[in-house]
N, C-alpha and C positions, 0 to 999 in steps of 0.2 A: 403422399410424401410430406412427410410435417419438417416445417420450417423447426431449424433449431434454436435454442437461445441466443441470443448475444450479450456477453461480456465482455466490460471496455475494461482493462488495465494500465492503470498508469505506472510509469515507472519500470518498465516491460520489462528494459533490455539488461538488468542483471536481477543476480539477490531473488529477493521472496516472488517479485512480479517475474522476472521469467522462469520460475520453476512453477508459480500458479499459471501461466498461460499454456505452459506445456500438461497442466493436472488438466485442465478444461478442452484444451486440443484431443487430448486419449479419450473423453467423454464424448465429441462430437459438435461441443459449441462451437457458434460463429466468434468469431475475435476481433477486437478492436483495440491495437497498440499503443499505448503512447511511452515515449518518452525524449530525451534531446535528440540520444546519438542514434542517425538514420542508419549508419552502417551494421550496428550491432542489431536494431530493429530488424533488416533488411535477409540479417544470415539466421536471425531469430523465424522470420518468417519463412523462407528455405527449409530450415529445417523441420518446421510443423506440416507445411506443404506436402513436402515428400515422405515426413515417415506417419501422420494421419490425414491425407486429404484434407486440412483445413481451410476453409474459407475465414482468410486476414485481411482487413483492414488497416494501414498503418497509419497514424496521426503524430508525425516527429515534429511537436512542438514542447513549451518549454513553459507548465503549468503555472509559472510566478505571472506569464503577461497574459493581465487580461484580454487584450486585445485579442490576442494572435490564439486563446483557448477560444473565444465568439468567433473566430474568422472561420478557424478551422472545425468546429462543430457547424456552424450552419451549413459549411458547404459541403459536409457530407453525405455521400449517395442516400437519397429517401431509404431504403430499405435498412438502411442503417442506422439508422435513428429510433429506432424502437428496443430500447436496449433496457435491458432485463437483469443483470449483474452489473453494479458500479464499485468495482476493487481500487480506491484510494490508497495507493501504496508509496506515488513520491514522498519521498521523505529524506531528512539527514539529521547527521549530527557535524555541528563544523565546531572544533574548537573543544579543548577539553580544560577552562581555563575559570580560575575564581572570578566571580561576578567582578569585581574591582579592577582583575587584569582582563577582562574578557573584552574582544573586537567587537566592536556597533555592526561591520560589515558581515561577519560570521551572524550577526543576530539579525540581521534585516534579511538573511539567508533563510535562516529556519524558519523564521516567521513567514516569510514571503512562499516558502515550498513548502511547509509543513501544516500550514496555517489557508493561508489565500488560496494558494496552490486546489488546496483539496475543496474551498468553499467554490471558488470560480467553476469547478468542472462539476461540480454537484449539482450547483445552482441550473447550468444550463440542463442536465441530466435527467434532475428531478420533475422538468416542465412537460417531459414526454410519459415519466412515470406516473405522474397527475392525469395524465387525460388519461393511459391505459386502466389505470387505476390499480396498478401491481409493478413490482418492483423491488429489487433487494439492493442495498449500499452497503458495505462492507470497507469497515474505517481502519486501516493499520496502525493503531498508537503502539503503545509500548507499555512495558513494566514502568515504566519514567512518565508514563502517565497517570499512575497510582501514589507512585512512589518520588521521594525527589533526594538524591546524593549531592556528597562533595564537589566541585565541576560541573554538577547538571544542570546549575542556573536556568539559562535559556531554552535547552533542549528538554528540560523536563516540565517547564512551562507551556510550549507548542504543544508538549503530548497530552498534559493534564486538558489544556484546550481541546485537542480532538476527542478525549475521550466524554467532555462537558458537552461538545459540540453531539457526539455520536445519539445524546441521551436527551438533546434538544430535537433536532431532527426526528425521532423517534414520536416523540410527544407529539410534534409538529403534522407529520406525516401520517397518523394512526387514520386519519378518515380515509388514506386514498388505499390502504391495505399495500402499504410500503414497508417492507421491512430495513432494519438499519441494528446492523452488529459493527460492534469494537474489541476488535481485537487486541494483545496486549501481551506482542512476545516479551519475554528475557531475553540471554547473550546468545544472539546466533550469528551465525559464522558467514559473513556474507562483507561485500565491498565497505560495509558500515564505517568500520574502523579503520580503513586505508584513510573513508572521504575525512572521517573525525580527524587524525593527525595527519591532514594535510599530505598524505601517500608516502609517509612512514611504513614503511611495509613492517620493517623492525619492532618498530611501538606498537603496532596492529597488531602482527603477531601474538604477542605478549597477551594479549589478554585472553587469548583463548588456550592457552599453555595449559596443562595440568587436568584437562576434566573434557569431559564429549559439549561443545554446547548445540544449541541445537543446528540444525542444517535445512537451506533453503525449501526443501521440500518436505518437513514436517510441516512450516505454516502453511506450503500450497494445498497440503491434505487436509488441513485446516479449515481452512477457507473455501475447499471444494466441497466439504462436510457441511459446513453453516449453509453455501449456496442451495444443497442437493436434499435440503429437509421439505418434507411437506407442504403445501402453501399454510397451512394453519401453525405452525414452530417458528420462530423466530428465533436463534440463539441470540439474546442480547449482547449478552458481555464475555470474552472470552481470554483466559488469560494462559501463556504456556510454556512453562521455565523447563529447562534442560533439567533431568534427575539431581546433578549434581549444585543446582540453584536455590537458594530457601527465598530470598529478597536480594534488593538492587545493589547492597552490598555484600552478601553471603556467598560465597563460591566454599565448595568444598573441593580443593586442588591437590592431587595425590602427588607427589614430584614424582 
């Protein structure tokens, strides 16, 4: 009877993280959730339960505090702790605004989830992948981490970071035979844009008008892809715009 993987996701309960915990549920892995909202976590796991027999674990906490990410990994069950996928997917964008009009509280947001967020749950992650001495990280930046637009002040800063981050880790980690991919979707079509305008449903909308962009579970195919290569492959770097995308400004939008 072989023990299955486990993969932790953070950022579970919408968007790219619950369409990748449901790719890895149809595979067979064990799962370990996180994200704030326990209720959405709770039907999330419901539903993996009954339609793949999955073995879930849920961790509803809230990656900015360090505290309470150390509280709630220590005290998870020993067999859970040997974890083998780490999918860094909290993330946001708050605020679509010129640096000069732009909120400090929107920017101590993305820094704190997009930034700490993903160093804090690595950091403790990484100490079990060392002793095993294997392990895959898998960092969700963005196109706005290559690239930086009008309004992306802050948000394209935090990504250019994880993407700097993903390529440090990497160097870092090369003895323990740890792999570490960064990922680096375009416009896709998920809560993103509600959280960016503040649950403008209207203004969210809009940007996705006129062209296919991508949908939640291209990146979880994505991402189950890099997981499910050989142990000698490592996809580094991985970037994935919608057909109708060229760069962080470019849309080709048909009316």
């Amino acid at each position: 009877n072989t023990i299955m993987p486990i993969v932790f996701i953070t950022g579970a309960s919408s968007g790219f993280g619950k369409a990748t915990a449901e790719k890895f549920a149809q595979a067979g892995y064990q799962l370990i959730l996180n994200a704030r909202r326990l209720d959405r976590l709770e039907a999330l796991k419901t539903h993996l339960v009954s339609s793949y027999g999955s073995q879930v674990l849920l961790l509803p906490f809230d990656v900015r505090n360090r505290e309470e990410v150390a509280q709630q990994l220590d005290n998870m069950p020993a067999p859970w702790q040997k974890i083998d996928v780490l999918v860094n997917n909290a993330g946001l964008a708050a605020g679509r605004d010129a640096f000069q009009d732009g909120s400090m509280d929107d920017w101590e947001l993305m820094i704190d989830t997009n930034l700490k967020g993903l160093m804090y749950v690595s950091k403790w992650v990484v100490k079990g992948m060392m002793e095993q001495k294997s392990g895959h990280i898998i960092n969700i930046s963005s196109l706005a981490g290559q690239e930086v637009y009008p309004q992306g002040n802050l948000y394209c800063a935090t990504k250019h970071a994880v993407t700097a981050l993903s390529k440090g880790m990497r160097m870092d980690l090369l003895p323990y035979h740890i792999k570490v991919t960064n990922i680096s979707p375009g416009l896709a079509e998920t809560e993103f844009s509600i959280v960016r305008f503040k649950g403008d449903t209207e203004k969210a909308s809009k940007v996705y008008e006129g062209y296919q962009p991508l949908q939640p579970e291209d990146i979880a195919d994505v991402i189950f892809f890099a997981a499910s290569r050989p142990a000698h492959v490592n996809l580094e770097e991985i970037t994935i715009l919608p057909t109708a995308q060229s760069d962080s400004r470019t849309v080709n939008k048909n009316p």
